[in-house]
Biotite code that builds the C-alpha atoms (Angstrom):
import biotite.structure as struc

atoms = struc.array([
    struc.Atom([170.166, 216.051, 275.148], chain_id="A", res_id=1, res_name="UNK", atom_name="CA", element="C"),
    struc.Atom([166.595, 216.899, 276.589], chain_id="A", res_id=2, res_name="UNK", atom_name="CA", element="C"),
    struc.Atom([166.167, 218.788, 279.923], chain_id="A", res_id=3, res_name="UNK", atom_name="CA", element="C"),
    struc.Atom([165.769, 216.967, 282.800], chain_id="A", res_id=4, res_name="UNK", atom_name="CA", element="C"),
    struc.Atom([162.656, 217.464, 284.579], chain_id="A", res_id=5, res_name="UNK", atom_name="CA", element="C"),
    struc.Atom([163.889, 216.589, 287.363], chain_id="A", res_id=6, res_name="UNK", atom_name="CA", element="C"),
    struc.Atom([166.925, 217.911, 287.299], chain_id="A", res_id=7, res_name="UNK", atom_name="CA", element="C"),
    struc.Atom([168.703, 221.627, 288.508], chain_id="A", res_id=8, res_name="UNK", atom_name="CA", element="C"),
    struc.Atom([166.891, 224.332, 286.513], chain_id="A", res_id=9, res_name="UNK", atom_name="CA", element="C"),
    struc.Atom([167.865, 228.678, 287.230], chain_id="A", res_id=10, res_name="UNK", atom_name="CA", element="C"),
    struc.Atom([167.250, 231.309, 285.409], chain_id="A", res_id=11, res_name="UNK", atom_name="CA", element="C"),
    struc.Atom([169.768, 234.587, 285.553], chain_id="A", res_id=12, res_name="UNK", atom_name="CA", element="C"),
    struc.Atom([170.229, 237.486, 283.964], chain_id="A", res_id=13, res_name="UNK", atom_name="CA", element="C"),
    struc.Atom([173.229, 239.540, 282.926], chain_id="A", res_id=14, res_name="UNK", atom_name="CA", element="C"),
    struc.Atom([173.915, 242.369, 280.247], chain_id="A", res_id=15, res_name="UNK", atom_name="CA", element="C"),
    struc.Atom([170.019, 242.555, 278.782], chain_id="A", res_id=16, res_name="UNK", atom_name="CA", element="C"),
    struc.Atom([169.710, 239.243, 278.550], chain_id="A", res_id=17, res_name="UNK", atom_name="CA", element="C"),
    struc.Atom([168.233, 236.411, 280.319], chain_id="A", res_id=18, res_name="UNK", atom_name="CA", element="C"),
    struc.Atom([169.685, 232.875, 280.560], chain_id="A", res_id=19, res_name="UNK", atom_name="CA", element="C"),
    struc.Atom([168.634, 229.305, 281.752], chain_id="A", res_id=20, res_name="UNK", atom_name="CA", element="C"),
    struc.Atom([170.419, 226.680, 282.825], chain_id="A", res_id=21, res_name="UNK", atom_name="CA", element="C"),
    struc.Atom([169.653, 223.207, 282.662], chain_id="A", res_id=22, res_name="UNK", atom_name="CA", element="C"),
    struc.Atom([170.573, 219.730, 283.736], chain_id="A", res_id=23, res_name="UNK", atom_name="CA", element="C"),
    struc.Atom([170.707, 217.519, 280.910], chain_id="A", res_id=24, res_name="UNK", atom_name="CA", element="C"),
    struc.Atom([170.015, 213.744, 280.697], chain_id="A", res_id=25, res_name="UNK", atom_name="CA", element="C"),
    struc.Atom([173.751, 213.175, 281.219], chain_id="A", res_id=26, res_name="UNK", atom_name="CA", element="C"),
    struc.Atom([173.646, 214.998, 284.495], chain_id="A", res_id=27, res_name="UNK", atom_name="CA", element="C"),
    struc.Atom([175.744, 217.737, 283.035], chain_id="A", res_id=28, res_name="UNK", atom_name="CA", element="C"),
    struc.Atom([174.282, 221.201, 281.756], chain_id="A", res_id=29, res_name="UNK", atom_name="CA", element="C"),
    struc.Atom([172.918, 223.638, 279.142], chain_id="A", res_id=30, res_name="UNK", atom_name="CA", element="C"),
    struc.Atom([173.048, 226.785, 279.073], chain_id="A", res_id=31, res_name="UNK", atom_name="CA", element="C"),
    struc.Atom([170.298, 228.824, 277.096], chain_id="A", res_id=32, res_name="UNK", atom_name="CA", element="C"),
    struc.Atom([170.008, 232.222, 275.801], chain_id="A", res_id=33, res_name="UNK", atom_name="CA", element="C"),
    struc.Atom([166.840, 234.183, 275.131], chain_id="A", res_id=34, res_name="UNK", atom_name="CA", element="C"),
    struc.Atom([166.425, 235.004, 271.369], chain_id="A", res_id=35, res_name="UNK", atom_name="CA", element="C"),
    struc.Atom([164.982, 238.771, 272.073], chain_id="A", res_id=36, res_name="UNK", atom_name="CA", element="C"),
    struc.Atom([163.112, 240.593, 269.366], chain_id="A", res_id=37, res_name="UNK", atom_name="CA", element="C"),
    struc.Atom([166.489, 241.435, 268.209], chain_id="A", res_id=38, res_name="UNK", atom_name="CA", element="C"),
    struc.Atom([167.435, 238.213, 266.924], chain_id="A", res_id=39, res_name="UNK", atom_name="CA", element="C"),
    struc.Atom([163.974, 237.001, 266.835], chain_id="A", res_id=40, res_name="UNK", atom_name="CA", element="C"),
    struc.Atom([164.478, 235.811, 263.342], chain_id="A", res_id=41, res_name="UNK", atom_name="CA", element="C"),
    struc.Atom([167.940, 234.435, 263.722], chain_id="A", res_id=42, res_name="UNK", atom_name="CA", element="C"),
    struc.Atom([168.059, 230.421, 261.993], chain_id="A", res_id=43, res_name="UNK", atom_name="CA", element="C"),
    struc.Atom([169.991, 227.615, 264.076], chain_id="A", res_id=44, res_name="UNK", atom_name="CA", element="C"),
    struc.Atom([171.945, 227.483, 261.234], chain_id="A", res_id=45, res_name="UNK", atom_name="CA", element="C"),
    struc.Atom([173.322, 231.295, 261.679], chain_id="A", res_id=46, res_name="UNK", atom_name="CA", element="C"),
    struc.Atom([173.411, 230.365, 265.155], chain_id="A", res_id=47, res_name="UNK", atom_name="CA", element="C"),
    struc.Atom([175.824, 227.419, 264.865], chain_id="A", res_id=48, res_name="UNK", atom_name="CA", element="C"),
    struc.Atom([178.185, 229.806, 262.082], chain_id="A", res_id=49, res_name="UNK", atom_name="CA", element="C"),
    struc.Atom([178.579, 232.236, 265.408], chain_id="A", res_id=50, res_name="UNK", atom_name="CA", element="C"),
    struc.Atom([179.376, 229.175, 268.073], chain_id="A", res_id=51, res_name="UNK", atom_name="CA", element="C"),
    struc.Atom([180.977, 226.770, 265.855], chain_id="A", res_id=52, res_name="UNK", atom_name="CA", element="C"),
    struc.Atom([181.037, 224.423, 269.039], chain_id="A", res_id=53, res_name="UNK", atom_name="CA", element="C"),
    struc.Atom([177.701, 223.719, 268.455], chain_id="A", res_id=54, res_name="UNK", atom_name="CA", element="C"),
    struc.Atom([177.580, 222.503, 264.774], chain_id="A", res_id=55, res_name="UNK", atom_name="CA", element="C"),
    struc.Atom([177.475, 218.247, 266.017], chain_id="A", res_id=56, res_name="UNK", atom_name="CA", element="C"),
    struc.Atom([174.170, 219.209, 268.015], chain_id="A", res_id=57, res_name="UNK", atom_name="CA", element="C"),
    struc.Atom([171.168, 218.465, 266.324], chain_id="A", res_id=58, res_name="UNK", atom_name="CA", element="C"),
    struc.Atom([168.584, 221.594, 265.029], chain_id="A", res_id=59, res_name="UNK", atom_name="CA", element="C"),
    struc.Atom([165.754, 220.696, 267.614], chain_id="A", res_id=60, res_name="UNK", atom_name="CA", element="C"),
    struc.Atom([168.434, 221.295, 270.308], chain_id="A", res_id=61, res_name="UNK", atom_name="CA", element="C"),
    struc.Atom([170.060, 224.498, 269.171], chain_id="A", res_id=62, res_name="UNK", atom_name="CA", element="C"),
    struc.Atom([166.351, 226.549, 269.450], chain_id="A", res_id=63, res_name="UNK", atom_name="CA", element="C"),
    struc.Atom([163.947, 225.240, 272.153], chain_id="A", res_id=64, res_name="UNK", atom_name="CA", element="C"),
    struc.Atom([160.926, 227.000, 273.236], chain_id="A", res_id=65, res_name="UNK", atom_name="CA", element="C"),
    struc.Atom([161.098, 226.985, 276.928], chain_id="A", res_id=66, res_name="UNK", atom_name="CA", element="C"),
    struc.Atom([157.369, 228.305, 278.710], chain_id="A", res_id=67, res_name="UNK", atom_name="CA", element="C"),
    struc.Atom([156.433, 229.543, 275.537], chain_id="A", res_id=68, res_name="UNK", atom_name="CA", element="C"),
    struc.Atom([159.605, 231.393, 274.352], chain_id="A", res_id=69, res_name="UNK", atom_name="CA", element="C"),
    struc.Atom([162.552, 230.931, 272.241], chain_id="A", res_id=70, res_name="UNK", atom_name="CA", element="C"),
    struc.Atom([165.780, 229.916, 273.501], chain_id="A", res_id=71, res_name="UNK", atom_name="CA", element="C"),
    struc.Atom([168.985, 229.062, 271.959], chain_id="A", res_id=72, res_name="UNK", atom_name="CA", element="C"),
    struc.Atom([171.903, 227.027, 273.216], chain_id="A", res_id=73, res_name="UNK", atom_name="CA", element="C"),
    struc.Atom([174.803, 228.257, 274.265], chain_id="A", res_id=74, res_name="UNK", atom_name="CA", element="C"),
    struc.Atom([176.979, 226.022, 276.090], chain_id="A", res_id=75, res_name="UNK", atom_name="CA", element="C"),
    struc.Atom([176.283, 222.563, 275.631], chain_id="A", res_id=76, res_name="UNK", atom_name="CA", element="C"),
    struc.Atom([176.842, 219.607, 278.116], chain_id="A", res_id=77, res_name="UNK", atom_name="CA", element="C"),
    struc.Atom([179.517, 221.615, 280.313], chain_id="A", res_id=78, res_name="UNK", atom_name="CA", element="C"),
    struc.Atom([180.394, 220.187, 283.742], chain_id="A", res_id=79, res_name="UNK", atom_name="CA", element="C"),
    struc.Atom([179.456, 221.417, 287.344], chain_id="A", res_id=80, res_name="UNK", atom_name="CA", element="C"),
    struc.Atom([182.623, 222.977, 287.484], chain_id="A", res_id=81, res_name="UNK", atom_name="CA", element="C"),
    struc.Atom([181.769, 224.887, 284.344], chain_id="A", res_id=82, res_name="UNK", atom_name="CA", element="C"),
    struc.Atom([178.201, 225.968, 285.301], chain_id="A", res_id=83, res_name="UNK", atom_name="CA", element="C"),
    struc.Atom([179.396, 227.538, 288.367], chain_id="A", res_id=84, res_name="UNK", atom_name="CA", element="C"),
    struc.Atom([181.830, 229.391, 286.690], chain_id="A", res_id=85, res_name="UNK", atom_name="CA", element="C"),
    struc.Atom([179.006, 230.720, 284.379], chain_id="A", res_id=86, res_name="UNK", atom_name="CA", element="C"),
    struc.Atom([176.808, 230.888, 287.257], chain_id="A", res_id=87, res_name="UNK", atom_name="CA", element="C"),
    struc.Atom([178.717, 233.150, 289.436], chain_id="A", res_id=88, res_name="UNK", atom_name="CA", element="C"),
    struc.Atom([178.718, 235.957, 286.116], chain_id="A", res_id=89, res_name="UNK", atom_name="CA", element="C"),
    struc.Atom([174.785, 236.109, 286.629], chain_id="A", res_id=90, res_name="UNK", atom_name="CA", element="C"),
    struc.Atom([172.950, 239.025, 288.303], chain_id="A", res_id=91, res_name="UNK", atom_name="CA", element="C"),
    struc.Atom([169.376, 238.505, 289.641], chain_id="A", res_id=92, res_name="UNK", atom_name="CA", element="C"),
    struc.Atom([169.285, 234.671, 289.474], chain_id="A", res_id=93, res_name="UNK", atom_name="CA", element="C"),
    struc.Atom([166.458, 232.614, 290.611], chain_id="A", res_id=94, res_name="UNK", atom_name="CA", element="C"),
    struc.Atom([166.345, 228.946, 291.300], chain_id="A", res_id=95, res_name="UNK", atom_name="CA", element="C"),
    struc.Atom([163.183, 227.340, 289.119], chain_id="A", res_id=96, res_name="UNK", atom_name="CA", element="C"),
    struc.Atom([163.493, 223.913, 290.210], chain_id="A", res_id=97, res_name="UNK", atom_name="CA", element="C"),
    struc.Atom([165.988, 222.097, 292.489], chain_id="A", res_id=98, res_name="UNK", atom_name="CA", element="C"),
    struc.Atom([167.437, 218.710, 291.864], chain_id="A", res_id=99, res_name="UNK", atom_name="CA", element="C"),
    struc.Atom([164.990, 215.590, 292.932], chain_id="A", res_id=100, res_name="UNK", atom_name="CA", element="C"),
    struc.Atom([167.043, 213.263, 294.436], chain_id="A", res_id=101, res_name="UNK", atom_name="CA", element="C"),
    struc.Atom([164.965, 209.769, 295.228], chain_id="A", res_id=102, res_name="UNK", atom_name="CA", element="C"),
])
């Protein structure tokens, strides 16, 4: 799944990191983490060992760069219901782009 363009798009932050959140194609969404230069050098295979859920989703999807940095997924076409739960954990979150509806 690609991000929507036009779809919901935050970004939050909680516990040193930042995440992003994503409408996919699908109309569900992803969750992204930052890779900080921590983990900077972490592979998507070492990433999918940690989050077996994630081992069906193909490499290009597991480490995006999103404006110019590198994300990884984290949760992977959850529902609305699901995003909000994750949503409401955030500190300091920011709307980048709100849904266009036609």
């Amino acid at each position: 799944m690609e991000i929507n363009n036009n779809g919901f798009a935050l970004k939050g932050h909680k516990v040193g990191n930042d995440y992003y959140i994503f409408e996919n194609e699908a109309g569900n969404y992803n969750v992204y983490q930052d890779l900080h230069e921590i983990n900077e050098g972490t592979t998507v295979l070492e990433i999918k060992e940690i989050l077996p859920h994630l081992k069906q989703i193909s490499d290009e999807e597991v480490i995006i760069q999103y404006r110019n940095e590198p994300v990884f997924l984290l949760l992977h076409n959850i529902n609305i219901q699901e995003m909000n739960i994750f949503r409401l954990s955030l500190e300091n979150e920011i709307i980048i782009r709100k849904k266009n509806v036609d």
